[in-house]
N, C-alpha and C positions, 0 to 999 in steps of 0.2 A: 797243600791247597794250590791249586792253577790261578793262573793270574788272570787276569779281567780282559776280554776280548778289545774292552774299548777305553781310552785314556779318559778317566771321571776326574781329575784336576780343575781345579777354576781356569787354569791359562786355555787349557783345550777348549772350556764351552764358548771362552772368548775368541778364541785363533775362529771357529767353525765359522760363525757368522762373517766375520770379517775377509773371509777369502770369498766367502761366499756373492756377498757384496762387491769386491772386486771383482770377480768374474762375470756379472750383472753389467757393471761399471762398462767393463772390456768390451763385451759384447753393445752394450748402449751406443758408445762410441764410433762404431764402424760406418763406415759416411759409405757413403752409394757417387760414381760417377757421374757427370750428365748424363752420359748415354744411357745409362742405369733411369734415371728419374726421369727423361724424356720418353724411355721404354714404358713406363711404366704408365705416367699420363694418356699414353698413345691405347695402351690396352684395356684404359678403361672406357677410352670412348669408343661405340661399339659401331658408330656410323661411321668413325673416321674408317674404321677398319674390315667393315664392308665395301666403301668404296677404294680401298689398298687393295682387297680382294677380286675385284671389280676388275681394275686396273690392271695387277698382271694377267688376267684370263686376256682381257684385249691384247697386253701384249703377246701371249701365246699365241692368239690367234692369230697376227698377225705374223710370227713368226713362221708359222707352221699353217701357213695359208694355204698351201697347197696339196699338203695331206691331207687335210680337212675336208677341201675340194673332193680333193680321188676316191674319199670313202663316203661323202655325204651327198656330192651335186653332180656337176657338169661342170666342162671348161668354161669360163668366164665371157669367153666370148663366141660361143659355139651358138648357134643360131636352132631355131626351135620353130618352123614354121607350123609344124603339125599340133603345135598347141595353143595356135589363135588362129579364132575367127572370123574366116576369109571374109565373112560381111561385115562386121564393126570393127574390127581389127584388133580386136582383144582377147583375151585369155579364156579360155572354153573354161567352164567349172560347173559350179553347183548354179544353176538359174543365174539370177540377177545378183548372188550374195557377194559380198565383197571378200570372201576368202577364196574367189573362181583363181583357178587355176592350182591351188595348193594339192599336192598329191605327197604320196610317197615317194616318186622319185621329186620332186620339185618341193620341198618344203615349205617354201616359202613364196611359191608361185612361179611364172613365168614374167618379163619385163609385157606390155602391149604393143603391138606392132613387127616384133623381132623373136619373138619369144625365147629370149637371154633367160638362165636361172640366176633369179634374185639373190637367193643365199649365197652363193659363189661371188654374186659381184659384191654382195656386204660383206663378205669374210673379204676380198680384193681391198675393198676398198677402205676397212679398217686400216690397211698397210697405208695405205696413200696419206691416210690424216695423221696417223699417229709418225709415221717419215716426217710428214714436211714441219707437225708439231713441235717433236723432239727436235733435230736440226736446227729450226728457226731458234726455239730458245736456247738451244746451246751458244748460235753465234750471237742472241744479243746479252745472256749472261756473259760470257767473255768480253765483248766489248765493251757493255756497263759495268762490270767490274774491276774493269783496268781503267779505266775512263774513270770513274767514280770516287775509285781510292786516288785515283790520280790528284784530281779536283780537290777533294779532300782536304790532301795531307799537304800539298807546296801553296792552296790557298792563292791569295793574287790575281796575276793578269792571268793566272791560267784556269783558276778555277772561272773566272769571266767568261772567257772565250767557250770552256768545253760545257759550262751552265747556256750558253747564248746560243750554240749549239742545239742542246736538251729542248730546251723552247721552239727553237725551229721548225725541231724532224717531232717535236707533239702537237706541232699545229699544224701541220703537214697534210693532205689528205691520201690516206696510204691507199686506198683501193683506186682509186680516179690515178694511183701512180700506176699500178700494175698494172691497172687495163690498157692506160696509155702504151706503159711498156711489150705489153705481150702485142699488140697489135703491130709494132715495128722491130722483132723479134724474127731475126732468121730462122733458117728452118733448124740446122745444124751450128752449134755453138761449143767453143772449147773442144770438139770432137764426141759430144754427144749429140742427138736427134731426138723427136717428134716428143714425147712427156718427159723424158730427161732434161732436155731444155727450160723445160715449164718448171719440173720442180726444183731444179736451182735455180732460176729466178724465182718463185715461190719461199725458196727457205733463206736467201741472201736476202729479201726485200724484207719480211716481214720480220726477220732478226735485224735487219738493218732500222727498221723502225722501233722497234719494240724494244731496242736497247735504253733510250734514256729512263724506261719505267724504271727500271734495277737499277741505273746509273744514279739516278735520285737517291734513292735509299741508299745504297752505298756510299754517296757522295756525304750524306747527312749521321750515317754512323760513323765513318772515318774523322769528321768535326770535332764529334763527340771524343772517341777512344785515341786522337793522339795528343791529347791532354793527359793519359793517364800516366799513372806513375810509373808503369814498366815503358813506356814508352821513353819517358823521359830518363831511366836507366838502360836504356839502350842504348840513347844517345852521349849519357857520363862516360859509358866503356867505349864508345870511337862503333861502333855501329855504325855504317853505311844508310844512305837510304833505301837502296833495294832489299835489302835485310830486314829493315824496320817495315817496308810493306809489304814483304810476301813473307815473313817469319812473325812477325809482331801483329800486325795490324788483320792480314788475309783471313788467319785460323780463326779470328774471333769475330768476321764476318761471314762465316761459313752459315749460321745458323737465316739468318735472314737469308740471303743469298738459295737458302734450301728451299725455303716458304716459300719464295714469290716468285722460284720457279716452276714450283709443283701446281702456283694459280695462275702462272702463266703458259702453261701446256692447253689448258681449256678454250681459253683464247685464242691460241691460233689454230686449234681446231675448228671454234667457228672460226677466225677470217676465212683459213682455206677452204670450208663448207660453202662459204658466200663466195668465194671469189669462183670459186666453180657453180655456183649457181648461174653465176652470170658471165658462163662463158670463158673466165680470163682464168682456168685453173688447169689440168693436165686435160691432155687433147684423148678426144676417142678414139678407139673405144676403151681404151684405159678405166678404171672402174673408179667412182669416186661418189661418196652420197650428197654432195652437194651438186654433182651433176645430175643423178638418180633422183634428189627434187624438184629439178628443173625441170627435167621430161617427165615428171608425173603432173606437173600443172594443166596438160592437155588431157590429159586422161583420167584424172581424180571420181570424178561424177562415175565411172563407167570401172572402173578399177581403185577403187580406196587405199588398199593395200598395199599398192606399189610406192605410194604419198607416206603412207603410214608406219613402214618398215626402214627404210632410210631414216627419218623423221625420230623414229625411236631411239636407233643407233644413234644420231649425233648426242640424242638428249640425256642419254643413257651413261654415254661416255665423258660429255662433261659434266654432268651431274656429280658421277664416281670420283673424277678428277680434284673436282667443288668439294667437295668431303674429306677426301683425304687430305687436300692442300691446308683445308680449316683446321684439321684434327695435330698436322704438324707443325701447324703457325701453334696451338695451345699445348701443344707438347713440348715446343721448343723455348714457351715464354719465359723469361725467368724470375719475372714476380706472380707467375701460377703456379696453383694449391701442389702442393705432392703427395 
């Protein structure tokens, strides 16, 4: 007689389930990383992640501004007389509609008066906001975050002075600085000239102000986390204090620090949108949509378009900004759902 394919013993039917059950267990157990669970928050919200999507195409475009250009426009500042009209001074098109001037080679029209193509100078001019955007808050996250954990952690006369500071430059008026400044502003500065000047002073001021936002926050989670108990075993083992704040303290404000940069880029996209509306942002003919709002205010009634286009882009681009910054502040919270 052959023997039985399978062990029919009492101890077998009970080993079956029991490993079984372990292996359930094992698998049950396996934990997921932040990054893991903040992945995964991120990908259910589906706005945050259209405007992440949003976001890098801006940045491509502005990257690659000028390939763009060479297959879709004209040069940015190449002059178009032959497509406005010599009597009102505007963009020849369909009658009176406010898409005059859009053609196939002009996409998006011609500027009034000079006949510039529009789309060239918004593909340009992406570049100019999301520069001085990015830059500004890099230098006021480094500021405020060294400033912040600073205040923080030694507490004291020092967190006084760099809090009495914060108060200051927040009650500051930052655009009545700039104008001031740009108007008594050589031509040539550090060995740059004519919009290079403008946008380092543009990306030094507005990170120089826009630091105590992040500085705050920093200053009031540092409060918090050098109470905790790794902190305080850091200091049992003879730790240093630059140890304890850029090993200890830095990595576990990385997550805010992420947030309220990403709603801090919106921001200085509008200020540099207004500070170029009115004049005090990178000089012409340099391309920029808050100057492309300002000269559409004479021509609105008579060309819509020109008002309409620029107008869209800022709203577009912080809008996108606004979404993902929300979506990463709830991704990264960590009393939300998983």
């Amino acid at each position: 007689m052959t023997a039985p394919l399978h062990d029919t013993s009492p101890d077998a039917d009970k080993a079956a389930p029991a490993d079984v059950a372990a292996d359930v267990a094992k698998k049950s157990v396996e934990g997921r990383s932040l990054r893991q669970i903040a992945w995964t928050r991120l990908k259910r919200d589906k706005l945050a992640l259209t405007g992440g999507v949003v976001v890098v195409l801006l940045v491509l475009v502005a990257l690659f501004a000028p390939l763009i250009v060479n297959l879709l426009g004209h040069p940015p500042d190449e002059f178009h007389q032959d497509r406005i009209d010599p009597l009102f001074g505007v963009a020849e098109g369909l009658d009176e509609s406010m898409f005059a001037g859009v053609s196939s080679d002009f996409l998006l029209g011609v500027e009034p008066g000079n006949g510039r193509d529009v789309f060239s100078r918004i593909v340009y001019g992406a570049r100019i906001s999301l520069l001085v955007a990015f830059l500004a808050a890099v230098v006021a996250v480094v500021l405020g975050t060294i400033l912040g954990i600073v205040a923080g952690y030694f507490g004291g006369w020092i967190d006084s002075v760099i809090s009495r500071v914060m108060d200051m430059l927040l009650a500051f008026p930052q655009l009545l600085f700039i104008i001031s400044l740009v108007s008594v502003l050589p031509g040539d500065l550090l060995g740059m000239t004519g919009s290079s000047v403008r946008i380092f002073i543009l990306v030094m001021v507005i990170g120089f102000f826009g630091w105590p936002y992040i500085g705050r926050i920093v200053r009031g989670q540092t409060l918090s986390l050098r109470e905790k108990e790794y902190v305080e075993a850091a200091r049992s083992l003879g730790a240093g204090r630059a140890y304890i704040l850029f090993k200890e303290l830095l990595p576990n404000l990385v997550a805010p620090i992420t947030v309220y940069t990403t709603l801090m880029i919106p921001t200085n996209i509008l200020t540099e949108a207004a500070l170029s509306f009115l004049n005090a942002g990178v000089k012409p003919p340099t391309s920029s949509w808050g100057q492309m709002l300002s000269k559409a205010i004479n021509t609105y009634e008579s060309d819509p378009l020109f008002m309409i286009v620029p107008g869209l882009a800022i709203f577009i681009t912080v809008l996108a900004f606004n979404l993902f910054g929300d979506g990463v502040r709830d991704a990264l919270d960590p009393k939300g759902t998983r």
